[in-house]
PDB file of N, CA, C and O in Angstrom:
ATOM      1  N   UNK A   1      -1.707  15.485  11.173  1.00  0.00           N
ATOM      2  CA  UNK A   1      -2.312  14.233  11.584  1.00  0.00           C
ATOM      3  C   UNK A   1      -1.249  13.139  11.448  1.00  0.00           C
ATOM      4  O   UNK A   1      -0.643  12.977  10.389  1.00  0.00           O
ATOM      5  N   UNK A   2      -1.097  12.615  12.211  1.00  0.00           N
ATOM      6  CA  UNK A   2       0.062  11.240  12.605  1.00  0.00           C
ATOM      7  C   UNK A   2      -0.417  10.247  11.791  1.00  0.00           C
ATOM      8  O   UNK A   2      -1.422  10.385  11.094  1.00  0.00           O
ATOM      9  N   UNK A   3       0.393   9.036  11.853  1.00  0.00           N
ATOM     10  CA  UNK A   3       0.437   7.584  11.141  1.00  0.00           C
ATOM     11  C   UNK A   3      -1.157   6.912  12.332  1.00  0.00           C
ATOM     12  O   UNK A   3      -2.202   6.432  11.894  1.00  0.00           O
ATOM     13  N   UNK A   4      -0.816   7.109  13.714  1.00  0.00           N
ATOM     14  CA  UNK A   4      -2.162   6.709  14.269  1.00  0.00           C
ATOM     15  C   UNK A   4      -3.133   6.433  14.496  1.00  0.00           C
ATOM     16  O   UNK A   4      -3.838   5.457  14.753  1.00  0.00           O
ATOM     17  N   UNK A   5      -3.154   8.174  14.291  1.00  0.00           N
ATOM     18  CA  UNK A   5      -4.379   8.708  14.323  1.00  0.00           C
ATOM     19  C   UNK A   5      -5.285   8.416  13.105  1.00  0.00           C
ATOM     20  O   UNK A   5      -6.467   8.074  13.128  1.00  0.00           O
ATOM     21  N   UNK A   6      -4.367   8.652  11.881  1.00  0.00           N
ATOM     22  CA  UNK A   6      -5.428   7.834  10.252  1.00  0.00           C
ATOM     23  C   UNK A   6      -5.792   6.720  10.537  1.00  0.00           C
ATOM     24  O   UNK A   6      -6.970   6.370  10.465  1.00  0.00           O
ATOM     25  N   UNK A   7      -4.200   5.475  11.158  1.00  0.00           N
ATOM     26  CA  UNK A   7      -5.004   4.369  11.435  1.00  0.00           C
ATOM     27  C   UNK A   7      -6.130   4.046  12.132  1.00  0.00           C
ATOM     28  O   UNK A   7      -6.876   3.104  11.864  1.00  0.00           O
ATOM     29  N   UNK A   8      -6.275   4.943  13.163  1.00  0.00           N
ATOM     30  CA  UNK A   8      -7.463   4.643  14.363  1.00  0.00           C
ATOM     31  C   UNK A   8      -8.663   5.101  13.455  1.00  0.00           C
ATOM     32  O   UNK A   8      -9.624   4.413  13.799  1.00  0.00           O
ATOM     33  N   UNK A   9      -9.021   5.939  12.473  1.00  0.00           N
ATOM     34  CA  UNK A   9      -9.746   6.081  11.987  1.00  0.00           C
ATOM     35  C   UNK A   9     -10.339   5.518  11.088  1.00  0.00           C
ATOM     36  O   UNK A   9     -11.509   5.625  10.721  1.00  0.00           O
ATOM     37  N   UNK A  10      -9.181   4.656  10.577  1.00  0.00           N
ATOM     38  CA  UNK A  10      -9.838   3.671   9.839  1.00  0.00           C
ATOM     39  C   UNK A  10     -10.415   2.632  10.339  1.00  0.00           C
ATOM     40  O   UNK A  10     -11.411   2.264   9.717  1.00  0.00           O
ATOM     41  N   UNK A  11     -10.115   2.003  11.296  1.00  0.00           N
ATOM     42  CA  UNK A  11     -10.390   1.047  11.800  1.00  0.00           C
ATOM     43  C   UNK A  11     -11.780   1.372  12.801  1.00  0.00           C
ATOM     44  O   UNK A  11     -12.487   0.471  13.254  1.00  0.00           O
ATOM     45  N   UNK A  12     -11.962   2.511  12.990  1.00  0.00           N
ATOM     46  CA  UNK A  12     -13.483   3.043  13.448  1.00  0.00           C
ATOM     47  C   UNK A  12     -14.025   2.423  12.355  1.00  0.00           C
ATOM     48  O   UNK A  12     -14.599   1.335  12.322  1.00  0.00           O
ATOM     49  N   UNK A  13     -13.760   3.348  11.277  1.00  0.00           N
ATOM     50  CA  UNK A  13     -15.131   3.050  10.271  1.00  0.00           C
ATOM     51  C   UNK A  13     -15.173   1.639   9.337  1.00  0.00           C
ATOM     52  O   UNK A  13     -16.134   1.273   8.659  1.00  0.00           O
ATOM     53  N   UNK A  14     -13.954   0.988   9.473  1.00  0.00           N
ATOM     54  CA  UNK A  14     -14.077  -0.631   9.269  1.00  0.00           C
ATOM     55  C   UNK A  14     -15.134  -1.337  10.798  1.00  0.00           C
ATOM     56  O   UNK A  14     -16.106  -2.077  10.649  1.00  0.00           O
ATOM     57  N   UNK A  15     -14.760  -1.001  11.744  1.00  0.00           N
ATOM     58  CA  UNK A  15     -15.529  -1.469  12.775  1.00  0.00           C
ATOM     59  C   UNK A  15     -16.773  -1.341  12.467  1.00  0.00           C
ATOM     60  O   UNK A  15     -17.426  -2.337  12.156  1.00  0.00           O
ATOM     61  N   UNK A  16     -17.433   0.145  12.501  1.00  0.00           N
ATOM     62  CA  UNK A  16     -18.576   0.381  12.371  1.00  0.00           C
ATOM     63  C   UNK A  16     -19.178   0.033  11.144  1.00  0.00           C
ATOM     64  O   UNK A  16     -20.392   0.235  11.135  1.00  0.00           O
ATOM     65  N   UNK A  17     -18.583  -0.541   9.851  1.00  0.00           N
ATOM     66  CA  UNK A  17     -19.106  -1.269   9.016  1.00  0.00           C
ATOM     67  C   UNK A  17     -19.495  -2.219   9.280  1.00  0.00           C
ATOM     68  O   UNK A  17     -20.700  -2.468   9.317  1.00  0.00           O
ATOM     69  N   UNK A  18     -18.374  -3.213   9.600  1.00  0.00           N
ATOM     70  CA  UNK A  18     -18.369  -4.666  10.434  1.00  0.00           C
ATOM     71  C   UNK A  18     -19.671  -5.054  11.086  1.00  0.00           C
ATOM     72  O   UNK A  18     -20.526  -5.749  10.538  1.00  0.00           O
ATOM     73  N   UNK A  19     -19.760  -4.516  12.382  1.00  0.00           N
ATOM     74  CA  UNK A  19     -21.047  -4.254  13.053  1.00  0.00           C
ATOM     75  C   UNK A  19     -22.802  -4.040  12.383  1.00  0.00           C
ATOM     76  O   UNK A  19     -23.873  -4.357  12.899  1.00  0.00           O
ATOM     77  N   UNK A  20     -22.536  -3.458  11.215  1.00  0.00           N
ATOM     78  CA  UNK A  20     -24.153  -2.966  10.470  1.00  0.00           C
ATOM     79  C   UNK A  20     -24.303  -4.111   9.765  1.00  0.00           C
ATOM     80  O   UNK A  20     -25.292  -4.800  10.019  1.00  0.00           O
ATOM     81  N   UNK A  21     -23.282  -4.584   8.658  1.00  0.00           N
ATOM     82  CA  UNK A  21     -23.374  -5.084   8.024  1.00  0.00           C
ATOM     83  C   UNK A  21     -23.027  -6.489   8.133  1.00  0.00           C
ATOM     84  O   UNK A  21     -23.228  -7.101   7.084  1.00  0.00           O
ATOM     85  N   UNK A  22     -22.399  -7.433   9.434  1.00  0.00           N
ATOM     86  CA  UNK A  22     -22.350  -8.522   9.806  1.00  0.00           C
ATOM     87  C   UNK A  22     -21.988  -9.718   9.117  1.00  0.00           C
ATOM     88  O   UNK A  22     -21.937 -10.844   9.613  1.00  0.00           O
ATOM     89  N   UNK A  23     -21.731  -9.381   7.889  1.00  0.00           N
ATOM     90  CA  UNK A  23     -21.021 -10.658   6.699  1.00  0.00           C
ATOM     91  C   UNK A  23     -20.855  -9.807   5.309  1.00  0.00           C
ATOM     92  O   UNK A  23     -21.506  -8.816   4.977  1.00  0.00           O
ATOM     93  N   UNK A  24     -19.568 -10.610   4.422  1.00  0.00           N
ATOM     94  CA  UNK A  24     -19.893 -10.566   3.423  1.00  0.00           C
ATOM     95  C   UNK A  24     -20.401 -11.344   2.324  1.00  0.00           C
ATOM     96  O   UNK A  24     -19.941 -12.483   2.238  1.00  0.00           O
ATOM     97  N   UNK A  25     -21.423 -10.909   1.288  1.00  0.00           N
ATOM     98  CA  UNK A  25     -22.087 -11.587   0.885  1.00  0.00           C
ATOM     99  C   UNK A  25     -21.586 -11.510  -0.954  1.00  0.00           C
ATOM    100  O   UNK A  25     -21.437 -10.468  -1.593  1.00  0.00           O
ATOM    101  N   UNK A  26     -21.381 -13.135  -1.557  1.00  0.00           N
ATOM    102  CA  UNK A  26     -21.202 -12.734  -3.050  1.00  0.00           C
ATOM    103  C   UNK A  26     -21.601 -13.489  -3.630  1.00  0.00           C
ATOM    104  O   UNK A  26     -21.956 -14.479  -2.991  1.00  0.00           O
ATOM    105  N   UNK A  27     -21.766 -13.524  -4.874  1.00  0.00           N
ATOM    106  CA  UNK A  27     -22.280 -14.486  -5.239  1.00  0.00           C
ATOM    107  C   UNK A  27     -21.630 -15.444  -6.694  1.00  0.00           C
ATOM    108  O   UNK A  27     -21.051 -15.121  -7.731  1.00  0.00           O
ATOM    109  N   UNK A  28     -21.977 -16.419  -6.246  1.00  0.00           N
ATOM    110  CA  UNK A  28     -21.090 -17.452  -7.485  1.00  0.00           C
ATOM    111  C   UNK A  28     -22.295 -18.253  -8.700  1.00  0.00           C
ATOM    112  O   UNK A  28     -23.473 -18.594  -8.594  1.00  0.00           O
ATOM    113  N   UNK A  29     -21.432 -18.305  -9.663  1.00  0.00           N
ATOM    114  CA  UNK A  29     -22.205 -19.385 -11.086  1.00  0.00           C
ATOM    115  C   UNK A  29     -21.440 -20.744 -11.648  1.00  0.00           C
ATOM    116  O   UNK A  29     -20.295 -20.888 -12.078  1.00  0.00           O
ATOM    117  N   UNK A  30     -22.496 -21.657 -11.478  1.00  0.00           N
ATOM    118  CA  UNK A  30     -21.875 -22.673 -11.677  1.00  0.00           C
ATOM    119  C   UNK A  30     -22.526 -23.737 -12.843  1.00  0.00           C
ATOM    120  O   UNK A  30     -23.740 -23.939 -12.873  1.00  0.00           O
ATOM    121  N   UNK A  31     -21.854 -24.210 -13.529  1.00  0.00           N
ATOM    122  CA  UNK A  31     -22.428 -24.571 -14.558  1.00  0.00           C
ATOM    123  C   UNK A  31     -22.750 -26.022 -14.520  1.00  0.00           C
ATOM    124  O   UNK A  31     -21.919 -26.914 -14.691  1.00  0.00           O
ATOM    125  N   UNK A  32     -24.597 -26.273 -14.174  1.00  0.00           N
ATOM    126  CA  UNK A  32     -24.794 -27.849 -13.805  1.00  0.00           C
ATOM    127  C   UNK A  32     -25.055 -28.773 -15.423  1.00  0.00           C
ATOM    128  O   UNK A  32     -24.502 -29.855 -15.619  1.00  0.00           O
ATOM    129  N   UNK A  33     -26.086 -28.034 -16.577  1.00  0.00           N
ATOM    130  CA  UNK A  33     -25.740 -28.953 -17.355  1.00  0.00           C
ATOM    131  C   UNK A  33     -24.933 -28.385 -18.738  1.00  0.00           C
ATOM    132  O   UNK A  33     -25.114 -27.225 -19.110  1.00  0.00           O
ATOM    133  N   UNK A  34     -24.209 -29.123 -19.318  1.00  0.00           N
ATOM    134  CA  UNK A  34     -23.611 -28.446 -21.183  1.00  0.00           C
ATOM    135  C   UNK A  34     -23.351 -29.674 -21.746  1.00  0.00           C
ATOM    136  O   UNK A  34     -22.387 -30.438 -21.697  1.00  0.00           O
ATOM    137  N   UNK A  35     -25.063 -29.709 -22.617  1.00  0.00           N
ATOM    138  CA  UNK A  35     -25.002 -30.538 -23.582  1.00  0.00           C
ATOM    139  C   UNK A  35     -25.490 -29.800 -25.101  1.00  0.00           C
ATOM    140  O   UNK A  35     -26.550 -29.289 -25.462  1.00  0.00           O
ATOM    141  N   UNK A  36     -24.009 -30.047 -25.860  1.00  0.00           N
ATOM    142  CA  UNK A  36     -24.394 -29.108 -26.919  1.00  0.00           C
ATOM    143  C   UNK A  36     -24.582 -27.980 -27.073  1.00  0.00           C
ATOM    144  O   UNK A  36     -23.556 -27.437 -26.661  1.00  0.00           O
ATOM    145  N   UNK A  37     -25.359 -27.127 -27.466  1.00  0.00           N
ATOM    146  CA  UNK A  37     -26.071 -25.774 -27.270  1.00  0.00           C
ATOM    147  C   UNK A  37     -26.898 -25.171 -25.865  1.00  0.00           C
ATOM    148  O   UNK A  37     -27.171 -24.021 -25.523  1.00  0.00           O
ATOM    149  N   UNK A  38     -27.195 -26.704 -25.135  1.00  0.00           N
ATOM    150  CA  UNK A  38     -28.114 -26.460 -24.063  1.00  0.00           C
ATOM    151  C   UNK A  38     -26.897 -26.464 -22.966  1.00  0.00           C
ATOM    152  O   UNK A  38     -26.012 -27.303 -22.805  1.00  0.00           O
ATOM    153  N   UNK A  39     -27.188 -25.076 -22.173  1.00  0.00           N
ATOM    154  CA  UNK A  39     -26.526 -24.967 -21.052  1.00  0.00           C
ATOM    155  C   UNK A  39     -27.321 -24.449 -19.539  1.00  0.00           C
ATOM    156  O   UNK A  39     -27.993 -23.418 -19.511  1.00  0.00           O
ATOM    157  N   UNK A  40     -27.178 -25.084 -18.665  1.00  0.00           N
ATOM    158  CA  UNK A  40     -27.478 -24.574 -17.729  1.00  0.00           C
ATOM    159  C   UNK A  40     -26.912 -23.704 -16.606  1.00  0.00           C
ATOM    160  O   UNK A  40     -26.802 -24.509 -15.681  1.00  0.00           O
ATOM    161  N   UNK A  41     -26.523 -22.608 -16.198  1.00  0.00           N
ATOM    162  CA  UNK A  41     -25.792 -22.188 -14.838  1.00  0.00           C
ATOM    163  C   UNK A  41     -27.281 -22.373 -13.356  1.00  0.00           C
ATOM    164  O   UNK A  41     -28.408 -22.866 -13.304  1.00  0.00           O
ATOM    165  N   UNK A  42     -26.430 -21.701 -12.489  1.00  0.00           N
ATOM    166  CA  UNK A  42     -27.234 -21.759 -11.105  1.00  0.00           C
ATOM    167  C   UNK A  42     -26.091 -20.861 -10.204  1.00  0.00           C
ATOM    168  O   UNK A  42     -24.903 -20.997  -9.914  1.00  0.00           O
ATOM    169  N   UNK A  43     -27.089 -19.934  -9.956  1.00  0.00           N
ATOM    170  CA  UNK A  43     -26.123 -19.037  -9.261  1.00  0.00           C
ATOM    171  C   UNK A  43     -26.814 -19.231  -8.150  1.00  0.00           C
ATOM    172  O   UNK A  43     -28.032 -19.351  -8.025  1.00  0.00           O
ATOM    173  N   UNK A  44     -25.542 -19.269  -6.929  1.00  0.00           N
ATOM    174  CA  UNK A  44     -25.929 -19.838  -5.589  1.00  0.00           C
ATOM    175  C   UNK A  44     -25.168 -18.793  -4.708  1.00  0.00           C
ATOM    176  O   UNK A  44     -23.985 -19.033  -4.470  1.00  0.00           O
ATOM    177  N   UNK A  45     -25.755 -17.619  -4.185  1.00  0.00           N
ATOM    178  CA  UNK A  45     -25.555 -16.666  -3.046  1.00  0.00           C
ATOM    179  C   UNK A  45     -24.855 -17.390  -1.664  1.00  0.00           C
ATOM    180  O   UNK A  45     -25.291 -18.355  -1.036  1.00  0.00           O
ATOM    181  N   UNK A  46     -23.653 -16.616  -1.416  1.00  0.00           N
ATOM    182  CA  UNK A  46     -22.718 -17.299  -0.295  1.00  0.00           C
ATOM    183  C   UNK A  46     -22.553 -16.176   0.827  1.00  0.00           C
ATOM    184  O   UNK A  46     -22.462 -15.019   0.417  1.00  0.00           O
ATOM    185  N   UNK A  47     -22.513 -16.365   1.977  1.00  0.00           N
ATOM    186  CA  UNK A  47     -22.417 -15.413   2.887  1.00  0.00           C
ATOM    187  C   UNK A  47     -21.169 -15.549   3.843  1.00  0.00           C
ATOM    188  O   UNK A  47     -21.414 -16.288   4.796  1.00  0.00           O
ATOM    189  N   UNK A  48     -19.654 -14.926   3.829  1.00  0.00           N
ATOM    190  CA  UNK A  48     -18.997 -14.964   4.750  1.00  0.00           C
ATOM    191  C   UNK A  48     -19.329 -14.070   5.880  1.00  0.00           C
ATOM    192  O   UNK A  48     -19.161 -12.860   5.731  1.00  0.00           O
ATOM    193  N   UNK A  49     -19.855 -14.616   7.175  1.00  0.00           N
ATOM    194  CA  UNK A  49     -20.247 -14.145   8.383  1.00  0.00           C
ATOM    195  C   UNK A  49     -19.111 -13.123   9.037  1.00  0.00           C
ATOM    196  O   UNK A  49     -17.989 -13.629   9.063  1.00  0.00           O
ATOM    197  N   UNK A  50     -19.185 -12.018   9.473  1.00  0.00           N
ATOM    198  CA  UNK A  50     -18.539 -11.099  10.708  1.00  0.00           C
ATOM    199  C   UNK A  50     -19.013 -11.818  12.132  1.00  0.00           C
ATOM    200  O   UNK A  50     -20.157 -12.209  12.364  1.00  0.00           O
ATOM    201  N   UNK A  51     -17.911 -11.901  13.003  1.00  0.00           N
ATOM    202  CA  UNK A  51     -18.505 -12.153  13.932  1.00  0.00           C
ATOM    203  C   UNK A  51     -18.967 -10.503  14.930  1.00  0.00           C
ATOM    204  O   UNK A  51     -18.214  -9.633  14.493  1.00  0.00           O
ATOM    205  N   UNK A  52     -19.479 -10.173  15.535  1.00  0.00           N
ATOM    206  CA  UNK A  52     -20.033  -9.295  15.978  1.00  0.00           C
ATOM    207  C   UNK A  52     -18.970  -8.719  16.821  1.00  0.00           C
ATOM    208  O   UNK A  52     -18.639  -7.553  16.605  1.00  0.00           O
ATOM    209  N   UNK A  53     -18.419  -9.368  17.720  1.00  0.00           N
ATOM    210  CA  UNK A  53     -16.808  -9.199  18.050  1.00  0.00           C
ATOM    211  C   UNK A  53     -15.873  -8.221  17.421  1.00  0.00           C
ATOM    212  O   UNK A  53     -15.344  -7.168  17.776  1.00  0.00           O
ATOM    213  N   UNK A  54     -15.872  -9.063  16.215  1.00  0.00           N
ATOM    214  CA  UNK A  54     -14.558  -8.169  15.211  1.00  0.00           C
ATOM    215  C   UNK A  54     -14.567  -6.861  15.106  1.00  0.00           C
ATOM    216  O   UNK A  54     -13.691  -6.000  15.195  1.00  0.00           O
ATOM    217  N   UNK A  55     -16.011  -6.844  14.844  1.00  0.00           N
ATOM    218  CA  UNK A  55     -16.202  -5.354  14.304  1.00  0.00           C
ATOM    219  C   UNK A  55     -16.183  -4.446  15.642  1.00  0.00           C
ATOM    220  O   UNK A  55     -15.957  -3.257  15.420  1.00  0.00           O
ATOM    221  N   UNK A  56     -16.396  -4.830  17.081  1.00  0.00           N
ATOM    222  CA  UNK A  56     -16.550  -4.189  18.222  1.00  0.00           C
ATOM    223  C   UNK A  56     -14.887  -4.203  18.898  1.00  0.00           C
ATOM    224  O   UNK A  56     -14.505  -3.443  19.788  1.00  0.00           O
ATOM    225  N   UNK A  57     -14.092  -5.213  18.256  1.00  0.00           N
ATOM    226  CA  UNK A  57     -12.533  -4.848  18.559  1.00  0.00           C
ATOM    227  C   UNK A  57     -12.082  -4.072  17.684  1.00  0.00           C
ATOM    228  O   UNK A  57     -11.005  -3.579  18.019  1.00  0.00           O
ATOM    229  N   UNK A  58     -12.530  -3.695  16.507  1.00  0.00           N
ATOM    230  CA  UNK A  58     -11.802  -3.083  15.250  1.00  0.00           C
ATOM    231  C   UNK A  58     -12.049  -1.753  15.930  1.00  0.00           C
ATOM    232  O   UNK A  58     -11.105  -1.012  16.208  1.00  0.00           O
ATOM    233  N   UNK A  59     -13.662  -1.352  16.278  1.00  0.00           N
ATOM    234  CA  UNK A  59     -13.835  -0.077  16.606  1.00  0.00           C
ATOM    235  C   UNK A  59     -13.512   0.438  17.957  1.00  0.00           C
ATOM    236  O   UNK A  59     -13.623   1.641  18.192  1.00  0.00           O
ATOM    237  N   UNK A  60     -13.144  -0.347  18.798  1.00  0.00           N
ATOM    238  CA  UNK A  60     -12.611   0.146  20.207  1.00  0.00           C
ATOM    239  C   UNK A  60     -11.257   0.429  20.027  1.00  0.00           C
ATOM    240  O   UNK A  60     -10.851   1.499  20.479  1.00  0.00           O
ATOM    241  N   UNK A  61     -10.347  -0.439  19.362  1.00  0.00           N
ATOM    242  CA  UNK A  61      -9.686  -0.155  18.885  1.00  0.00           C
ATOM    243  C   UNK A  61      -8.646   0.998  18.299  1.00  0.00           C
ATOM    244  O   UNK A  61      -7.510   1.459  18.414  1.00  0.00           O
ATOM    245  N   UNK A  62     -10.003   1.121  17.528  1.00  0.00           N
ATOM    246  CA  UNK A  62      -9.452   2.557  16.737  1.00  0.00           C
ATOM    247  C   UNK A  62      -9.538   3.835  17.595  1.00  0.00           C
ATOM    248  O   UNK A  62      -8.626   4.656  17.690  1.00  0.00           O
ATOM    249  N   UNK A  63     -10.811   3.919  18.247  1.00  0.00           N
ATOM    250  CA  UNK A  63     -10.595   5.088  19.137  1.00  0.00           C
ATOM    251  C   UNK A  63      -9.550   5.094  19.767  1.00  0.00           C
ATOM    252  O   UNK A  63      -8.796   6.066  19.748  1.00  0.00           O
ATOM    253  N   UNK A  64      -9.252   3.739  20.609  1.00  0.00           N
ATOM    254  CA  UNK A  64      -7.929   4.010  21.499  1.00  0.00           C
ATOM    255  C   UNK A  64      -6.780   4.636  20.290  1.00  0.00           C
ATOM    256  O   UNK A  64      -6.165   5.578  20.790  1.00  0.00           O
ATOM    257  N   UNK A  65      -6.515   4.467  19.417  1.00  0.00           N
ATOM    258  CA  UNK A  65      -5.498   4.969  18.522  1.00  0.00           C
ATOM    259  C   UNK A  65      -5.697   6.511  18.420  1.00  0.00           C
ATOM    260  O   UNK A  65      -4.869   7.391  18.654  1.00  0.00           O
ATOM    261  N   UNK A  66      -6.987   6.629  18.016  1.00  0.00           N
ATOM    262  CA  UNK A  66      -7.360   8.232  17.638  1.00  0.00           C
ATOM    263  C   UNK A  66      -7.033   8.999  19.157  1.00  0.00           C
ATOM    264  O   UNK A  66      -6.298   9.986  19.149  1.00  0.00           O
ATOM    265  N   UNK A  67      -7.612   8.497  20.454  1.00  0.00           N
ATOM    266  CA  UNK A  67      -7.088   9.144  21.455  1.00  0.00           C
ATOM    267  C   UNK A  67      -5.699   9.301  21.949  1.00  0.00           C
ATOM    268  O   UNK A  67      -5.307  10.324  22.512  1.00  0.00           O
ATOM    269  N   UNK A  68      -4.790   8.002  21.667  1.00  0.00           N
ATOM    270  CA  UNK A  68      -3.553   8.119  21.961  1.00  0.00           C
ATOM    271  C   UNK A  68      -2.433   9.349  20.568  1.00  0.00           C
ATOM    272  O   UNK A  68      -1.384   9.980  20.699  1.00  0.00           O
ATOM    273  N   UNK A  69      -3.220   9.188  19.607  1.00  0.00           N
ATOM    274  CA  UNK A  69      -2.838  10.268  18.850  1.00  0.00           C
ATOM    275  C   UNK A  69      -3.183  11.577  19.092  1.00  0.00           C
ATOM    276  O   UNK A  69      -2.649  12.466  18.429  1.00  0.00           O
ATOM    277  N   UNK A  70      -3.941  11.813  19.883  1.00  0.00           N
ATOM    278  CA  UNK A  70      -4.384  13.482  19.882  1.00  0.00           C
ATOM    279  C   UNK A  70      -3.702  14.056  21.329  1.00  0.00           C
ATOM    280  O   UNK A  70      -3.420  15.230  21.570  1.00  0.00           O
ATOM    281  N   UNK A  71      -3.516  12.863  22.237  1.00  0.00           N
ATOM    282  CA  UNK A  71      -2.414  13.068  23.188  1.00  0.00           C
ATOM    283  C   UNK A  71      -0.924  13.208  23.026  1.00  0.00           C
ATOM    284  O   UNK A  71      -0.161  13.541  23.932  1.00  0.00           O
ATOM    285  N   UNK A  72      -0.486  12.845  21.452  1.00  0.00           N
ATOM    286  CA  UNK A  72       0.907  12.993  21.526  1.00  0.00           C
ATOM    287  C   UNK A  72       1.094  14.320  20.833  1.00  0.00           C
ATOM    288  O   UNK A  72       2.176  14.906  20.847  1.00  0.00           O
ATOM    289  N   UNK A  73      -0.479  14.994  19.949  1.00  0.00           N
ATOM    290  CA  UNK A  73       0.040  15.953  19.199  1.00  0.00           C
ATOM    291  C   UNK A  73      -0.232  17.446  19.853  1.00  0.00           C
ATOM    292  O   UNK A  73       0.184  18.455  19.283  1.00  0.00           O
TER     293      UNK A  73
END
């Protein structure tokens, strides 16, 4: 198996992640009050968006790699 052909494969199954799953999501804590002993956090869920795109160039992509690799071997 060639340098390619792994790459094209990865980039399938990054694509086809991309695509299901459409953002990543994490989450942060932030600390609103600290007085004394009394503390408050607030954890506030953030979503970096996929655009639907990415993941449909990542995976076209990759096939073209996986096919141009199985043609050279």
């Amino acid at each position: 198996m060639n340098s390619s052909t792994l790459l094209g494969m990865v980039l399938v199954l990054l694509g086809a992640v991309a695509l299901a799953y459409q953002g990543i999501t994490y989450t942060t804590r932030e600390k609103v009050i600290d007085i004394g002993p009394i503390e408050a956090t607030k954890k506030e869920t953030k979503t970096i968006p996929l655009p639907p795109i990415l993941g449909g160039v990542a995976l076209l992509g990759g096939v073209a790699l996986v096919l141009a690799g199985r043609r050279t071997s």
